[in-house]
VEXGUVO-975115 format. One line per field, with one value per atom (N, C-alpha, C): x negated, y negated, z negated; atom name; residue number from 1; residue in three letters. Coordinates in steps of 0.02 Angstrom, whole numbers, plus 50000, padded with zeros to 5 digits. Layout:
<pts>
xx (X  ...)
yy (Y  ...)
zz (Z  ...)
atomo (CA  ...)
num (NUM  ...)
residuo (ALA  ...)
</pts>
This chain:
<pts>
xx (48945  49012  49063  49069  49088  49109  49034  49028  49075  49086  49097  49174  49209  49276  49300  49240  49253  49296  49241  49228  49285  49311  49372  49434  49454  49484  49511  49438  49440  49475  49450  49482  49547  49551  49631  49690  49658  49683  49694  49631  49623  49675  49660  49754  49799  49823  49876  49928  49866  49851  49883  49848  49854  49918  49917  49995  50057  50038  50101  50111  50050  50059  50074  50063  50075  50149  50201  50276  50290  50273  50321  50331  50269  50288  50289  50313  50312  50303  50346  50383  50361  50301  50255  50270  50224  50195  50272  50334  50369  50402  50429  50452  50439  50354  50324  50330  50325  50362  50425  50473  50541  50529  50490  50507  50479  50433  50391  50468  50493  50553  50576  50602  50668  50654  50606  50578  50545  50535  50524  50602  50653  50718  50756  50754  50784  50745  50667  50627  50675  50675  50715  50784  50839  50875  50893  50848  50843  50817  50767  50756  50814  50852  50903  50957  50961  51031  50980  50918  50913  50902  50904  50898  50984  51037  51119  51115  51100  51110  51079  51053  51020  51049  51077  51100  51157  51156  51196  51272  51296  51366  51381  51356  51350  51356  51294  51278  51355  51366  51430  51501  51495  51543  51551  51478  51493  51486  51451  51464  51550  51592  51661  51700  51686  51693  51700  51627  51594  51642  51647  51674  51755  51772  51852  51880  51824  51828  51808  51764  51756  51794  51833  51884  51951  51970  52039  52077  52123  52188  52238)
yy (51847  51842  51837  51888  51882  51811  51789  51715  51649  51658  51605  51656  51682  51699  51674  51659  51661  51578  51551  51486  51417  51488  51482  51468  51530  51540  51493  51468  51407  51329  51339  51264  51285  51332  51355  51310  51356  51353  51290  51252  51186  51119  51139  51107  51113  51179  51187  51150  51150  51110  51053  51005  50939  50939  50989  50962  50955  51006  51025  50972  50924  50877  50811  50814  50753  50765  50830  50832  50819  50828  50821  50761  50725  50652  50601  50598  50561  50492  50472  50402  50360  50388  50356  50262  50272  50200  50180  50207  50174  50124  50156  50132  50061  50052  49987  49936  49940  49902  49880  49928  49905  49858  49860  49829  49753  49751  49685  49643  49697  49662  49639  49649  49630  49579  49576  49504  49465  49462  49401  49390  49437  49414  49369  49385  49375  49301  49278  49218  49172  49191  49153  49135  49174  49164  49108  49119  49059  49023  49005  48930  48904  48927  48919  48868  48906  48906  48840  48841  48771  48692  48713  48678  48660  48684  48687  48640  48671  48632  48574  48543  48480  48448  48458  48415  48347  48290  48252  48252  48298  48324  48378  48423  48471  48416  48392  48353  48327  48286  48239  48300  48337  48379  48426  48429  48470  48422  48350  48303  48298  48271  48275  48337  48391  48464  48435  48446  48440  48381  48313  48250  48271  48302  48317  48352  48424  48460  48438  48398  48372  48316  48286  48216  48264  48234  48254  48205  48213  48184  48204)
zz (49666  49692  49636  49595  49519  49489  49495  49466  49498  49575  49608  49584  49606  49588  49517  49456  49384  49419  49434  49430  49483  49534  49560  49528  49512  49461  49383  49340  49301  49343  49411  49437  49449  49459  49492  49414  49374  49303  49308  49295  49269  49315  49381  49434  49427  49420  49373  49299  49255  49197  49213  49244  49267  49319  49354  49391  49354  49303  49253  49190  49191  49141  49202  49256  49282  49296  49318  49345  49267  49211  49159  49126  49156  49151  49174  49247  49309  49300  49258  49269  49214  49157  49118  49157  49198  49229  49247  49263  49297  49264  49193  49133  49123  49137  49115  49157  49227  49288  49292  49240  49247  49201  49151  49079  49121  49164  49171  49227  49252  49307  49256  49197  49163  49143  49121  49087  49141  49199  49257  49275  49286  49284  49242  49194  49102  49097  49099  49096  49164  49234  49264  49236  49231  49187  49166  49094  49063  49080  49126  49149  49183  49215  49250  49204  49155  49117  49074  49039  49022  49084  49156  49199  49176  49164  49188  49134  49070  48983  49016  49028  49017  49054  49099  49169  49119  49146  49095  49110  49166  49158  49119  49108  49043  48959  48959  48899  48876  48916  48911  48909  48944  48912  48868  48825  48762  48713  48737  48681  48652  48728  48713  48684  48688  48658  48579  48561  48488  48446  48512  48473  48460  48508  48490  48443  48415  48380  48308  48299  48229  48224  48259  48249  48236  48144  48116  48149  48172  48186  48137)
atomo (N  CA  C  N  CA  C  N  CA  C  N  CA  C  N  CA  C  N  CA  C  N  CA  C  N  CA  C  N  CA  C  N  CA  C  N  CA  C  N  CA  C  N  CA  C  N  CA  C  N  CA  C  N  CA  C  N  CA  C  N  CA  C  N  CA  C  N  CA  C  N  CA  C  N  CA  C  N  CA  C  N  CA  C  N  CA  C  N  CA  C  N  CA  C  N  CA  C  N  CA  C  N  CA  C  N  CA  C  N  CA  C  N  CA  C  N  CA  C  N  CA  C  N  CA  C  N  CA  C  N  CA  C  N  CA  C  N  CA  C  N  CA  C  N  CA  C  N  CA  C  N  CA  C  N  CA  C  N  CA  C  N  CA  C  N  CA  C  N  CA  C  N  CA  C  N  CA  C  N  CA  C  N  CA  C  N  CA  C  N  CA  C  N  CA  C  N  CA  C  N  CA  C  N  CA  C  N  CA  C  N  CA  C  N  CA  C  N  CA  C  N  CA  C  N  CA  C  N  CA  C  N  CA  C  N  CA  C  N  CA  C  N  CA  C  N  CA  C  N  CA  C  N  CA  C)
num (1  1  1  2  2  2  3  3  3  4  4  4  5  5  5  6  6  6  7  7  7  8  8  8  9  9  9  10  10  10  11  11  11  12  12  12  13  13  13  14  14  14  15  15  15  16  16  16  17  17  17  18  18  18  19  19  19  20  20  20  21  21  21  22  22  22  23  23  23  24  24  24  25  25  25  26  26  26  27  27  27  28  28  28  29  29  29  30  30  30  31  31  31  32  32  32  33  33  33  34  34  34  35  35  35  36  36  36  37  37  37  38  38  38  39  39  39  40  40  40  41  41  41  42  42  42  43  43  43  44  44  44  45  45  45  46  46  46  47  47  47  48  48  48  49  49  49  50  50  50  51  51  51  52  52  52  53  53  53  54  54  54  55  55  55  56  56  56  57  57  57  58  58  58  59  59  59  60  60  60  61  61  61  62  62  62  63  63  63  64  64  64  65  65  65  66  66  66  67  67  67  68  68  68  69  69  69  70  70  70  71  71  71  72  72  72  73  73  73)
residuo (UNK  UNK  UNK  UNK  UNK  UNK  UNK  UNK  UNK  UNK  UNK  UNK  UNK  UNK  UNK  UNK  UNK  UNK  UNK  UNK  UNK  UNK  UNK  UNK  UNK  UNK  UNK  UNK  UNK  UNK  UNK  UNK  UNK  UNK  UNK  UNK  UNK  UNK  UNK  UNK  UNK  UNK  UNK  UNK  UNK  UNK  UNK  UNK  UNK  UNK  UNK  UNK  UNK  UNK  UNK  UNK  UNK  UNK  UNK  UNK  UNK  UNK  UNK  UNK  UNK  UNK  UNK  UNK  UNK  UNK  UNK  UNK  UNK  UNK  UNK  UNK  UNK  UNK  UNK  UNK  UNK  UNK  UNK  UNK  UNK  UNK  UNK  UNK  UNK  UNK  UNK  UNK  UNK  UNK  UNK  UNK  UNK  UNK  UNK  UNK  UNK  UNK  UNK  UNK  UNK  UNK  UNK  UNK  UNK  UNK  UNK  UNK  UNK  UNK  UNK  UNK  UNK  UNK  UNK  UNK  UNK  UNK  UNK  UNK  UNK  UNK  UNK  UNK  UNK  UNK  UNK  UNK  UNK  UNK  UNK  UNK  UNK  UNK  UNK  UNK  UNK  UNK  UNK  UNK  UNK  UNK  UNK  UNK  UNK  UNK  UNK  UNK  UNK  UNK  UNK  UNK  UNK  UNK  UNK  UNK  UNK  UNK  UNK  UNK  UNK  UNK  UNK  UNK  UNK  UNK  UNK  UNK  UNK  UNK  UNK  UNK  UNK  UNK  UNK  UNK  UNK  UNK  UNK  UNK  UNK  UNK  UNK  UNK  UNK  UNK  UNK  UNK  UNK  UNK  UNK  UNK  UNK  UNK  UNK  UNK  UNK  UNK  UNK  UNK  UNK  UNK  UNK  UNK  UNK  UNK  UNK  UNK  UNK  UNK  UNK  UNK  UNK  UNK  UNK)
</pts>
């Protein structure tokens, strides 16, 4: 009887252990999920914004930008 109480007891311990290392660091895994959102967001993004750059109404108006700004008058 002794024995099975020892042996109780060690698991008791040993749950403990582990609950107290799993509340102190919950959010391990969560951290890394945010990090993967930011960058499937951030990658759309920029596809977006090089879909806008290329369009040839953009083009033509930073050509005229660029041409106005380097022409001395």
């Amino acid at each position: 009887m002794e024995r099975l109480t020892q042996t109780v007891r060690r698991g008791l311990v040993a749950l403990e252990l582990r609950m107290r290392s799993i509340s102190a660091e919950p959010e391990e895994g969560a951290a890394t999920a945010e990090y993967a959102v930011v960058l499937v967001a951030a990658t759309g993004f920029a596809a977006v914004l090089m879909a806008i750059l290329k369009s040839d109404t953009v083009k033509t108006t930073l050509t005229n930008i660029i041409q106005n700004a380097l022409s001395v008058s």
